[in-house]
N, C-alpha and C positions, 0 to 999 in steps of 0.2 A: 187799729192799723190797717192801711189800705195795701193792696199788692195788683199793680197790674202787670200781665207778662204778655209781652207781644211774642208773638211766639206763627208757626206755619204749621203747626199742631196744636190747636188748643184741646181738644179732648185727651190728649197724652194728660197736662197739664191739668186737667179737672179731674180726671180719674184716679190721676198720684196725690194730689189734696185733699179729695175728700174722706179719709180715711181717717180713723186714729183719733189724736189727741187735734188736729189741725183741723180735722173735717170737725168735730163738735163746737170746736170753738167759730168756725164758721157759720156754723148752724144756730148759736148764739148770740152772733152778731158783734163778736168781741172784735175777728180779725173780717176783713172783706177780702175774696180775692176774683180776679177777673183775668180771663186769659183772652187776648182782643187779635183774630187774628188778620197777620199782615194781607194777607192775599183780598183781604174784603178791600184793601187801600187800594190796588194796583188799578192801572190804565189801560193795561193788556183786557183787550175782549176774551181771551182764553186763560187770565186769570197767571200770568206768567209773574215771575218776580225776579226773575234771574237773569244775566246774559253774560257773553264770554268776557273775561279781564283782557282789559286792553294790552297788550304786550306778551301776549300769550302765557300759555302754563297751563294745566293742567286742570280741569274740571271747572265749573259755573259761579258764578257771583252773584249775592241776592243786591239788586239793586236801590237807588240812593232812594229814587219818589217812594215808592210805595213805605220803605220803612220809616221816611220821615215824615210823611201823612198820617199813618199808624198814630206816630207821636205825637201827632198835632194834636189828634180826636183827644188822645187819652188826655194830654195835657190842659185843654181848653175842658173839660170833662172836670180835671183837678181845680182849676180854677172858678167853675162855676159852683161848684159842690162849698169851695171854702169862700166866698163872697165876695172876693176882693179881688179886685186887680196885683196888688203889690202880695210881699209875701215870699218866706224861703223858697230856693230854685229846689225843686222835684228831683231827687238822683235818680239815673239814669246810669244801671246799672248791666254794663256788656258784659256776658259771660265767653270768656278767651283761654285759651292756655298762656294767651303772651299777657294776662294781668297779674295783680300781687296777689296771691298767694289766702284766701279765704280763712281765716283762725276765728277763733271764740271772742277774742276782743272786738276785731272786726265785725261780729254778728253783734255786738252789744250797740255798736256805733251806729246801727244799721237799725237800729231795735228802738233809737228813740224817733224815729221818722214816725210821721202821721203818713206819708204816704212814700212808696217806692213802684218805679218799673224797672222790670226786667227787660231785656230785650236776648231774647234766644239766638245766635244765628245759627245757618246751616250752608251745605255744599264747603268752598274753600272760602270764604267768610263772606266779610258785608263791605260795598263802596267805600274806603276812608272817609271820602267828604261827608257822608251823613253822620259817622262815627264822630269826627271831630267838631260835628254842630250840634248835637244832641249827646250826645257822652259825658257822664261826669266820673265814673268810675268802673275801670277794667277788673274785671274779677274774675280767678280759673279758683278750681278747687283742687285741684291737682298736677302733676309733672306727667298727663296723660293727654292724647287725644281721644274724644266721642265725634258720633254721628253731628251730635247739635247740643244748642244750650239749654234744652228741656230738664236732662236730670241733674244738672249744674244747678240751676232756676228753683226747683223743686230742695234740693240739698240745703239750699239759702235759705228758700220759705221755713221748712220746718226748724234752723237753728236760728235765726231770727226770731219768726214765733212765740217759740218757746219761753223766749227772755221776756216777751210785754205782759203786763200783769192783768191776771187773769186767767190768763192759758192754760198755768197750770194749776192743779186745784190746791196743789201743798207750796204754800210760800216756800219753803226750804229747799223743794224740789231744782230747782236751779239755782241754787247757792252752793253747794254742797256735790258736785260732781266734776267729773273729768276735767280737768284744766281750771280749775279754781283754786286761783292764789296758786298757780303754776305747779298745781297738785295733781295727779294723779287719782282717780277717786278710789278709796277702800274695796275690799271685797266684802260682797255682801251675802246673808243666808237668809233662808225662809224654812217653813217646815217641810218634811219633818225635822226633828233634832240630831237626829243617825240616818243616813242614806248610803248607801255602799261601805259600809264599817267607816263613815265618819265622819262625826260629830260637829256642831256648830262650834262654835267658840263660846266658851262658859262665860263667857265675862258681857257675851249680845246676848245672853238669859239671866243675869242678875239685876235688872231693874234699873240698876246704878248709871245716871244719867251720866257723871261728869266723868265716873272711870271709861262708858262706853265713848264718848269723846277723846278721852287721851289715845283710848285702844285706834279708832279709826284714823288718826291723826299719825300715831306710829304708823300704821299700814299702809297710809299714805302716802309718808315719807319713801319709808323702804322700797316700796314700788315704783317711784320716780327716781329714785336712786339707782334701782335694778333696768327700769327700762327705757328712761327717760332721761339718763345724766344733764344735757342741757337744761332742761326744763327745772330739776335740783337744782343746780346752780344758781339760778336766776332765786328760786326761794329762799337757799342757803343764807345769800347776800342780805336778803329782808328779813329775815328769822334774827339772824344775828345783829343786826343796827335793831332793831325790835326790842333784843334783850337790852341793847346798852341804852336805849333811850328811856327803858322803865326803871334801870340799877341808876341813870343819871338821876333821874324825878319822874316819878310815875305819876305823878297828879299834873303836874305843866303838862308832860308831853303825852296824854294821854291820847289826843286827837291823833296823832301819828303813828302812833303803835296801834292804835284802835284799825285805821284806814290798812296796814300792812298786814293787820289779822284777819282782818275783814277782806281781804284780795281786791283791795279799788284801790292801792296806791302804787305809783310808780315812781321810785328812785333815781331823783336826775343827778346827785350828788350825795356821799355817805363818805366820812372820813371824818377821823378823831378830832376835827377840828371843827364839825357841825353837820350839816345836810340838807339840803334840799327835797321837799317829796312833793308829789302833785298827786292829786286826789284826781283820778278820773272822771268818777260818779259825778263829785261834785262840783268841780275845774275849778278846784282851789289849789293852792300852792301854798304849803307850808314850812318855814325855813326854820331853822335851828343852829345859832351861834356857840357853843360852849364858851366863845370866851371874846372879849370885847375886840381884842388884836386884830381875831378873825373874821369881824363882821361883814367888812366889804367884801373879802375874798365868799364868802357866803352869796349875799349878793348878785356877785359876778357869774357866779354861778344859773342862774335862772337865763333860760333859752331867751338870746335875739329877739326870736319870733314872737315874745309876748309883749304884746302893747296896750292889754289894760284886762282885767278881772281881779280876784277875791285874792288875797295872800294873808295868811295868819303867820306875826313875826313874831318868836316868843321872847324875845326878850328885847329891852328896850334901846338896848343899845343897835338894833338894827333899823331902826326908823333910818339916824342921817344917813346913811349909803342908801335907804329907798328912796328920801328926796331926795337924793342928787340924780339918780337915775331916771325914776318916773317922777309923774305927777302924780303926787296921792289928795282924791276928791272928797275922800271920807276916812275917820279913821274912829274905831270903838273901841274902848280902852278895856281887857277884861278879867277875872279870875277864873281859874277854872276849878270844878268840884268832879269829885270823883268817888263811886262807892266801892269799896276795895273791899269788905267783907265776905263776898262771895255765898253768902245763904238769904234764902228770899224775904223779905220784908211782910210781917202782918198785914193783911188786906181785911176790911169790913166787905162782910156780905150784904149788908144792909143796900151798900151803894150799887147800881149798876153801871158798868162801865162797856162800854164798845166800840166797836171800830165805828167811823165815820167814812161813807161815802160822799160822792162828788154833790150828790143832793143838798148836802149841808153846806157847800160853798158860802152862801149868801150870810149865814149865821156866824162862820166862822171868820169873814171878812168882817164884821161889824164889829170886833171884839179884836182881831190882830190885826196890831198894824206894822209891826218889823217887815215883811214882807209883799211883794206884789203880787197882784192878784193871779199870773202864772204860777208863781212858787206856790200855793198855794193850793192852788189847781192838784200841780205835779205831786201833793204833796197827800192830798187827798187820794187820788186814782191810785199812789203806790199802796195805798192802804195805812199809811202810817200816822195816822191821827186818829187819837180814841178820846172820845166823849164819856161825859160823867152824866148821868141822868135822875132826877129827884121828883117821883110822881111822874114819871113818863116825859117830864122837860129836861131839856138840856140844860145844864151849870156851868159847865166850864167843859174845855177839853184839853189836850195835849198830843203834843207830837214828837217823832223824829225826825230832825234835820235830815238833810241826804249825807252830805258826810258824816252822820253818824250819834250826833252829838245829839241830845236830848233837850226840850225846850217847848217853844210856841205854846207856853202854859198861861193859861186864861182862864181865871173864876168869874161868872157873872157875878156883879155888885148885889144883888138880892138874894143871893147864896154864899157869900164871904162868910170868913169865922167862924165856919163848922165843920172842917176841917175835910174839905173837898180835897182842895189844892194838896195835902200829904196823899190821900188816897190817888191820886190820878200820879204822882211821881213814883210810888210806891209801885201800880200797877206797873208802867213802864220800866221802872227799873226791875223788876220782875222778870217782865218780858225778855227784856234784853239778857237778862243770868240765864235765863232758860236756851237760848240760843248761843252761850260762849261766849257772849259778850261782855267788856268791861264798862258798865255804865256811867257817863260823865254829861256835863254840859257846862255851857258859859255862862258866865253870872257876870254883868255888865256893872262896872265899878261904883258905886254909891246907891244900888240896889239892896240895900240891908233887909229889906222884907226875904225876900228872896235867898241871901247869904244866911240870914234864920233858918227859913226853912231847910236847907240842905244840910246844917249841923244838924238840926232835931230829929233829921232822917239818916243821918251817920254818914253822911260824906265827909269827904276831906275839903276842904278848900288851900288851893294854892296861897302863899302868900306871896309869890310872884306875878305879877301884871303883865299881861300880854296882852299884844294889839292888833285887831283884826283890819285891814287896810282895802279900801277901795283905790283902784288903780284905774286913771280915764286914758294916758298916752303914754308913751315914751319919751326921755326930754323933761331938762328940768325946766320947771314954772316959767313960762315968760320966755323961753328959746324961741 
């Protein structure tokens, strides 16, 4: 991930990133950052960038040329770096007190950019006209005024950052803190055991992985409850449709409860009568009818604003309300399997299994094809495809979808029937128990090899069919 920050400081700026967890990873080459600064753009012989606001008031104005020259450099800079003319618009982020409001979700959204600028102002701000030619988003971090947008700039970099993969060295390390799943994060201890007459908590020294989870999970709660009541609220509402969707069938609606444990789903409807969830991570949207009556009203429910992506409908009777609303260009009819026993699966040592870097691209396209080769990409870089290896070659491998679901399982044909393919579901579904997770995935309707296999490994399978839908517009067919 790239950072540029136009800035009338840039050594403030290089001095506050190089440091820590941000400076390594720059040193790396994971993140890049560049602080470019404006006064090198200006026309003034004495390097000026500022002059008085027309209509008077109070203090200097950094003017329109110099900060949108700045932007030109950086932006033709962007564009010759990425090869092409065409291609997503660069955000162009002002740091203000009059923007929205800087949160954790915000930094996620921020976090899948390949590249971002900042633009710092100072004095009593910047020209509007360059603001509103160059600006795609107003951001304060606080209900405060600073000097400028240095350590605004600087606040962004590091909580941004921190989210792209890589950065940090413990995958869990940004899963599992402050504002996750609108949590509050646990308190936490190191040694010694006793410090001031008093003790860690015996239950973060018995060993016990899944009691230590419940324990953090209480303290969690209690603490957002103590200090954060809104923020409770907002979990409370998920916690609770979570329970009823697993007491309705815990094998259907596993994708749903899974996405609201996991803190990437957002509730745009919840009531006895179905719901609506959208997966952030993955910008799926998953509906849920309990009863045929209320399909459409379900439905009706999904935001105006969406005019075509992924929806998983679970039950069938919600197709005719989606054609009559959208167009649907694809539709995948499927069952879902679920491993509900909760203790880890026998692994052969014999086999070696590991993760899969970006290197393996070309191998892993040759063998899946459900996916594009971006998904694929994305899917690689998270880390979340692991390979099977027999004498040092590859055999097959397998993956995590982004929402959650398990899958992209592929045995090479000269390795079939020796019982690869259990070992590499087994590893992941391991994986995922070890992390709190309920492991499932989709099993694509007349796929019997595959329906085998996840009985022999003690899944459940649904005997309900559910349909994954591609959606191209809004408007039924032919309007």
């Amino acid at each position: 991930m790239n950072f540029y920050i136009m800035t009338l400081f840039p050594e403030m700026i290089e001095q506050g990133a190089g440091n820590s967890i941000i400076g390594r990873a720059l040193a790396r080459g994971i993140l890049s950052l560049e602080a470019v600064n404006i006064r090198d753009y200006t026309k003034d012989k004495h390097r000026k960038v500022d002059d008085y606001p027309y209509g008077g008031g109070a203090g200097m104005l950094m003017q329109a040329q110099p900060v949108y020259d700045c932007w030109q450099a950086i932006a033709e800079k962007i564009k010759e770096k990425r090869g092409k003319e065409d291609g997503p618009e660069t955000r162009v982020v002002y740091l203000t007190p009059q923007g929205k409001t800087f949160h954790q979700e915000m930094a996620k959204e921020f976090a899948k950019e390949e590249d971002i600028i900042f633009l710092c102002g100072h004095y009593e701000g910047i020209d509007e006209r360059v603001l509103e030619e160059i600006v795609t988003d107003r951001v304060s971090i606080g209900d405060y005024v600073l000097t400028g947008g240095e350590l605004p700039a600087l606040v962004m970099v590091d909580a941004i950052a921190r989210l792209v993969p890589g950065v940090l060295s413990n995958e869990e390390s940004a899963g599992e803190e402050t504002f996750y799943n609108d949590l509050l994060e646990y308190p936490q201890y190191s040694r010694p055991e006793q410090w001031h007459g008093k003790n860690a908590p015996e239950i973060l020294l018995s060993g016990n992985h899944k009691k230590i989870r419940e324990w953090r999970l209480e303290q969690s709660e209690y603490r957002t409850k103590q200090i954060r009541p809104d923020l409770y609220e907002k979990y409370a509402l998920r916690k609770k449709w979570m329970e009823k969707l697993i007491k309705k069938n815990k094998a259907l609606y596993a994708d749903m409860s899974e996405c609201l444990n996991r803190g990437q789903g957002e509730l745009l409807y919840a009531e006895e009568d179905g719901g609506v969830l959208w997966d952030r991570k993955a910008d799926v949207y998953m509906l849920a009818a309990f009863s045929q009556a209320a399909a459409e009203k379900i439905v009706d429910q999904i935001p105006d604003r969406i005019s075509e992506g992924q929806f998983i409908l679970h039950e069938e009777w919600l197709l005719p309300p989606m054609e009559k609303r959208f167009q649907i260009t694809e539709k995948m009819m499927c069952q879902r399997a679920v491993y509900n026993r909760g203790v880890s699966l026998p692994q052969s040592k014999e086999l070696e299994i590991r993760q899969l870097d970006i290197s393996w691209l070309s191998a892993v396209l040759a063998h899946y094809h459900l996916g594009s080769k971006e998904y694929v990409e994305e899917r690689l870089s998270e880390g979340a495809v692991f390979g099977a290896f027999v004498e040092g070659n590859l055999a097959g491998f397998m993956g995590e979808h982004i929402e959650g679901s398990l899958g992209m399982l592929e045995v090479f044909e000269e390795y079939r029937r020796k019982g690869i393919a259990a070992e590499l579901e087994s590893y992941m579904i391991n994986r995922q128990l070890s992390k709190g997770y309920l492991p499932y995935g989709d099993v694509i309707v007349g796929n019997e090899a595959s329906l085998k296999l996840q009985r022999k490994l003690g899944l459940k399978v649904s005997k309900e069919i559910y349909c994954w839908a591609i959606v191209s517009n809004v408007g039924v067919p032919g309007e």
